[in-house]
C-alpha positions as a Markdown table, in Angstrom:
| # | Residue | x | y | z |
|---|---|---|---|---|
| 1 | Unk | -26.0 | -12.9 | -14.4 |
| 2 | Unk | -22.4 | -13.0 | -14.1 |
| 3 | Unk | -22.3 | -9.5 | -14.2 |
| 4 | Unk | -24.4 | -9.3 | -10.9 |
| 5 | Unk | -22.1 | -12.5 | -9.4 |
| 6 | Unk | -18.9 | -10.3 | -10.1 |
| 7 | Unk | -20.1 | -7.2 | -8.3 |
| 8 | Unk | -21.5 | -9.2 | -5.5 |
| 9 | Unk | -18.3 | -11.0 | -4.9 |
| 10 | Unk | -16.3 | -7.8 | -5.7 |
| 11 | Unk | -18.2 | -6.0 | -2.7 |
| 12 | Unk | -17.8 | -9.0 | -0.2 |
| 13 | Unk | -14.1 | -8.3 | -0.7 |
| 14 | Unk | -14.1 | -4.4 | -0.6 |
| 15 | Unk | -16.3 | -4.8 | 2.8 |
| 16 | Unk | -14.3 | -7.6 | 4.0 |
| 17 | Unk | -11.1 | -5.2 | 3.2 |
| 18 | Unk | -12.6 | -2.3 | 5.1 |
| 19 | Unk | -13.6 | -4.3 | 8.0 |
| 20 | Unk | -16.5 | -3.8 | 10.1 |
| 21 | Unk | -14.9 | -3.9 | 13.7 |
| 22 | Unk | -13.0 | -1.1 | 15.7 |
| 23 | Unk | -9.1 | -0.9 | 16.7 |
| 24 | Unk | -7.5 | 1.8 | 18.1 |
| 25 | Unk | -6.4 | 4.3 | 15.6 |
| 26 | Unk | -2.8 | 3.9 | 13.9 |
| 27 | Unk | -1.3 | 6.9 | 14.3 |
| 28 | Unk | -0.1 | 8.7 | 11.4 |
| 29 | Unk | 2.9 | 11.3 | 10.5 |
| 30 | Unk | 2.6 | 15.0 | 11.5 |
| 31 | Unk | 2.9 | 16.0 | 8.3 |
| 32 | Unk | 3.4 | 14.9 | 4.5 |
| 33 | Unk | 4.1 | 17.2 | 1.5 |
| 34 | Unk | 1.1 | 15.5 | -1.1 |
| 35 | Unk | 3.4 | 16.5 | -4.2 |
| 36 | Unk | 7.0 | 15.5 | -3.0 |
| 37 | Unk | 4.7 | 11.5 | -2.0 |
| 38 | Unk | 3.9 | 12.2 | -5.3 |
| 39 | Unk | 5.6 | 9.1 | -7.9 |
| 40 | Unk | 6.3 | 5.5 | -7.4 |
| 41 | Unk | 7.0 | 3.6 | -4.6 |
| 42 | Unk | 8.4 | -0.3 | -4.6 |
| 43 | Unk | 7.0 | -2.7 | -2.1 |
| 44 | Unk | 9.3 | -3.7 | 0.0 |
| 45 | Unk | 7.1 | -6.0 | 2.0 |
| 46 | Unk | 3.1 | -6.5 | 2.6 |
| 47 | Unk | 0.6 | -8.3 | 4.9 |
| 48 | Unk | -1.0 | -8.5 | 1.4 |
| 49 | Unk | -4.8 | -8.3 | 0.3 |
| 50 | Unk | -5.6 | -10.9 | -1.9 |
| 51 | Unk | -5.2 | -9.0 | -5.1 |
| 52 | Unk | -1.5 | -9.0 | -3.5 |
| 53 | Unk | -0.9 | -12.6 | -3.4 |
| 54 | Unk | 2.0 | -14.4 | -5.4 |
| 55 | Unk | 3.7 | -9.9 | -6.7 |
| 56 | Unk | 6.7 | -9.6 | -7.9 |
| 57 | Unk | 8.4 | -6.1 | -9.1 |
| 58 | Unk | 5.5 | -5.0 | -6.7 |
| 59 | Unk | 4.8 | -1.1 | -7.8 |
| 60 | Unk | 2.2 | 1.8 | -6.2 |
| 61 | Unk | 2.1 | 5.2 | -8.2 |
| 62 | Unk | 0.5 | 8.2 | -7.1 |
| 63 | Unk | -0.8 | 11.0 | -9.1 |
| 64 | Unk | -2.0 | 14.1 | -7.6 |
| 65 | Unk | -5.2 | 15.5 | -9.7 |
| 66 | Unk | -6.2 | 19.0 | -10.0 |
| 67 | Unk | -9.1 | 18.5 | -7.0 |
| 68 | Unk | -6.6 | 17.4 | -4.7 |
| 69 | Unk | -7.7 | 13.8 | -5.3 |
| 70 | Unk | -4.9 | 10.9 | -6.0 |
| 71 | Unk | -5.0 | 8.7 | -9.0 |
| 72 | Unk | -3.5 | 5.4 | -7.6 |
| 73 | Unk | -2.1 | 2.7 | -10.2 |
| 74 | Unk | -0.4 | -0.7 | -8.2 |
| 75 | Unk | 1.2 | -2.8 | -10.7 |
| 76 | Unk | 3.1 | -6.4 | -10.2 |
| 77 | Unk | 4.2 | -9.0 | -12.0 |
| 78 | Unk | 1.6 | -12.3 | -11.2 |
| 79 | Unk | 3.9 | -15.3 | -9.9 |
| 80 | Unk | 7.1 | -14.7 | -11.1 |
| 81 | Unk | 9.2 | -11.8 | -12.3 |
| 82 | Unk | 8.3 | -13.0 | -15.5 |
| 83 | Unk | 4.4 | -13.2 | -14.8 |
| 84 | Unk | 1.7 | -11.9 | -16.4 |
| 85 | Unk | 1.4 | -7.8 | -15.4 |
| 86 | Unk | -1.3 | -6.9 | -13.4 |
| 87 | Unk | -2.2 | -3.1 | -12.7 |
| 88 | Unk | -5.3 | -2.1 | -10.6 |
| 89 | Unk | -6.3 | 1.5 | -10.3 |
| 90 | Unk | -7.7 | 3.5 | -7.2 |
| 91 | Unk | -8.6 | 7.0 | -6.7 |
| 92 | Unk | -7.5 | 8.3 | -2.9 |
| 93 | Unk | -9.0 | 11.0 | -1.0 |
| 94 | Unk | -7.7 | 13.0 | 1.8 |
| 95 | Unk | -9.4 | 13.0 | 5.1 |
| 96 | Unk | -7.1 | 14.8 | 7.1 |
| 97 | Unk | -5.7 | 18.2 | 5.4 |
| 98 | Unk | -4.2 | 19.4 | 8.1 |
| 99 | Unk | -1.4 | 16.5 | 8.1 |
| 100 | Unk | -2.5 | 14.9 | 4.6 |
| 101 | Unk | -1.5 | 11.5 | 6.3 |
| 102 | Unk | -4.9 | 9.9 | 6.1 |
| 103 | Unk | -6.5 | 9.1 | 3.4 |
| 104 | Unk | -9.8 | 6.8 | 2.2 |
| 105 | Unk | -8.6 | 4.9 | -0.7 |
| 106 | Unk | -11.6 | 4.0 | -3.3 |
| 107 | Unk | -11.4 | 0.7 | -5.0 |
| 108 | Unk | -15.6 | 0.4 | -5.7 |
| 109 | Unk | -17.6 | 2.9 | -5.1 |
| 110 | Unk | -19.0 | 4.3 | -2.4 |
| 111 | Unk | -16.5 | 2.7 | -0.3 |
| 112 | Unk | -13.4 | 3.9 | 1.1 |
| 113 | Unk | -10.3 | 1.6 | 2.9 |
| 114 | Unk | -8.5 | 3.7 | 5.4 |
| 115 | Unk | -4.9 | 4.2 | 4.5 |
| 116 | Unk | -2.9 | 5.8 | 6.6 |
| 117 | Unk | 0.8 | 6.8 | 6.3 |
| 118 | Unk | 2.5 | 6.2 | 9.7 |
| 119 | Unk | 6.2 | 6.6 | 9.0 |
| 120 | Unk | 7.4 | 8.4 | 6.2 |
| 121 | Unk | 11.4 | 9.3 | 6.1 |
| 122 | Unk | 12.3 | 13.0 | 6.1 |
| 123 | Unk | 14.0 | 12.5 | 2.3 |
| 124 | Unk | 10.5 | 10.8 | 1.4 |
| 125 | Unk | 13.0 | 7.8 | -0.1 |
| 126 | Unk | 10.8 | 5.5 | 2.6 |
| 127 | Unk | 6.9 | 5.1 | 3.8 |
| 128 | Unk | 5.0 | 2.8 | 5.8 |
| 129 | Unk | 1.3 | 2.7 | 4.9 |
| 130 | Unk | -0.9 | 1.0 | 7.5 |
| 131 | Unk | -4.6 | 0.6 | 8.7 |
| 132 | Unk | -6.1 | 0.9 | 12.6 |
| 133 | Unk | -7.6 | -2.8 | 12.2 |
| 134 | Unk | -3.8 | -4.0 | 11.5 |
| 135 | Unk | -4.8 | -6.5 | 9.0 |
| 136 | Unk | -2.8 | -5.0 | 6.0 |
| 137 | Unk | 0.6 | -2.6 | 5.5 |
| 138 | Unk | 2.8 | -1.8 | 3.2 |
| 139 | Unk | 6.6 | -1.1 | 3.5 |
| 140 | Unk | 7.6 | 0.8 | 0.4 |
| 141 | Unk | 11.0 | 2.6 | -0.9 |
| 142 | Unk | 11.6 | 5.0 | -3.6 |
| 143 | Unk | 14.2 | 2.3 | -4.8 |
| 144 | Unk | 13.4 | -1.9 | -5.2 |
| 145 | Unk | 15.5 | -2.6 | -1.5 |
| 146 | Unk | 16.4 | -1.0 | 1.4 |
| 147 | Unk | 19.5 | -2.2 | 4.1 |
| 148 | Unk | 18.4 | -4.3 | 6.1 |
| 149 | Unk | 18.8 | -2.4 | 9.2 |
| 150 | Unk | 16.3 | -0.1 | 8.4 |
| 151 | Unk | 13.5 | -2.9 | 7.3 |
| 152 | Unk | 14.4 | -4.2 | 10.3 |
| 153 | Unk | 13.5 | -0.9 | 12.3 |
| 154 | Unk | 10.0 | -0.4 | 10.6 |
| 155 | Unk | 9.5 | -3.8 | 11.5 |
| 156 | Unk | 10.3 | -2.9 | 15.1 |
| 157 | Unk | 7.8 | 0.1 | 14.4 |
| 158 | Unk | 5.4 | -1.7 | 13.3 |
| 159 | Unk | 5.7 | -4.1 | 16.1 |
| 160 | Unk | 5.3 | -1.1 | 18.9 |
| 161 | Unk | 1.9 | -0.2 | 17.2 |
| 162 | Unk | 0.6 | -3.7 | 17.4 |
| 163 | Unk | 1.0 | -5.7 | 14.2 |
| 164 | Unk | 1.6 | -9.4 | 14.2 |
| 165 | Unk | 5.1 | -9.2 | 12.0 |
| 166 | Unk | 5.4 | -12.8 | 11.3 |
| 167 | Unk | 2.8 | -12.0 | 8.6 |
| 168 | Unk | 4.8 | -9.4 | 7.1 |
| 169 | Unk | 5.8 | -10.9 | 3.0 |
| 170 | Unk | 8.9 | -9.1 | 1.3 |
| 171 | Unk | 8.0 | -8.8 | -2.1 |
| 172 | Unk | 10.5 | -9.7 | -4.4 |
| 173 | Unk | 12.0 | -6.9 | -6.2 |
| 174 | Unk | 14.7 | -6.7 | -10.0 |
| 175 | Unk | 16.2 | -3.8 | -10.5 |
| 176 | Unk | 15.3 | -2.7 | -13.7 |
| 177 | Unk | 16.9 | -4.1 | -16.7 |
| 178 | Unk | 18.3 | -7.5 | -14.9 |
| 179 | Unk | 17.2 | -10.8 | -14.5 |
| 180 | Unk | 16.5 | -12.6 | -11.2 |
| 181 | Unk | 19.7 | -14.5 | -11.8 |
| 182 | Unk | 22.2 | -11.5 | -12.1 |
């Protein structure tokens, strides 16, 4: 019984994730190399889901597979930088090949969030990942911070395609091997 509780509440969420009204599309870069995306990425900042709330050392890693699917781990530490580690796994599917800039990302099956990269940085060090219905986005860096001139300027992006920006949540981010008070 609380098997069949789980999975109902579980797909209320995905559905209420994936949203059931329309927006005009988010549009995406022209073109990203799958394998150099390919690694971690730090969250910088979030309009976070609710598996997001209260991250710290906020971490996505993308795997490309052999049938040109991604294996997608997100881990955090829960509450503090010393919280509990939580790691959730996706599997991400390109839609569109020809830019490889839109993908379905699978948390339950048969459904599929829209992701959608629309900035990445021509060294790949920085990516924006947002959705047409601009309830959630992700500002993420190849290292835990970025100056803040240019979080500033994908917050001016992000603006310009319509996102409310006073939800945007930096994540808090150590660098590895120091403690918050360092």
């Amino acid at each position: 019984m609380i098997s069949i509780i789980v999975k109902a509440i579980a797909a209320l969420l995905v559905i209420g994730i994936l949203g059931c009204g329309s927006a005009p599309t988010i549009p995406t870069v022209d073109s990203l190399d799958l394998k150099r995306f390919m690694g971690d990425w730090y969250v910088i900042a979030s309009i976070p889901t609710v598996f997001e709330k209260e991250a710290f050392n906020a971490v996505e890693s993308y795997r490309l597979d052999e049938d040109g699917s991604v294996e997608t781990t997100f881990r955090f530490n829960k509450g503090g930088f010393d919280g509990p580690e939580k790691i959730y796994t996706s599997r991400a599917f390109v839609i569109d090949t020809d830019s490889n800039a839109h993908w379905g990302m699978q948390f339950i099956w048969p459904f599929k969030a829209e992701y959608r990269v629309v900035f990445l940085a021509d060294d790949y060090s920085r990516t924006v990942i947002g959705r047409s219905k601009r309830d959630y986005v992700w500002i993420m860096a190849r290292a835990p911070s970025i100056p803040d001139a240019d979080y500033a300027g994908l917050l001016a992006l992000l603006e310009s395609y319509g996102y409310d920006i006073r939800q945007v949540q930096k994540v808090p981010q150590q660098a590895a091997g120091h403690s918050p008070t360092d």
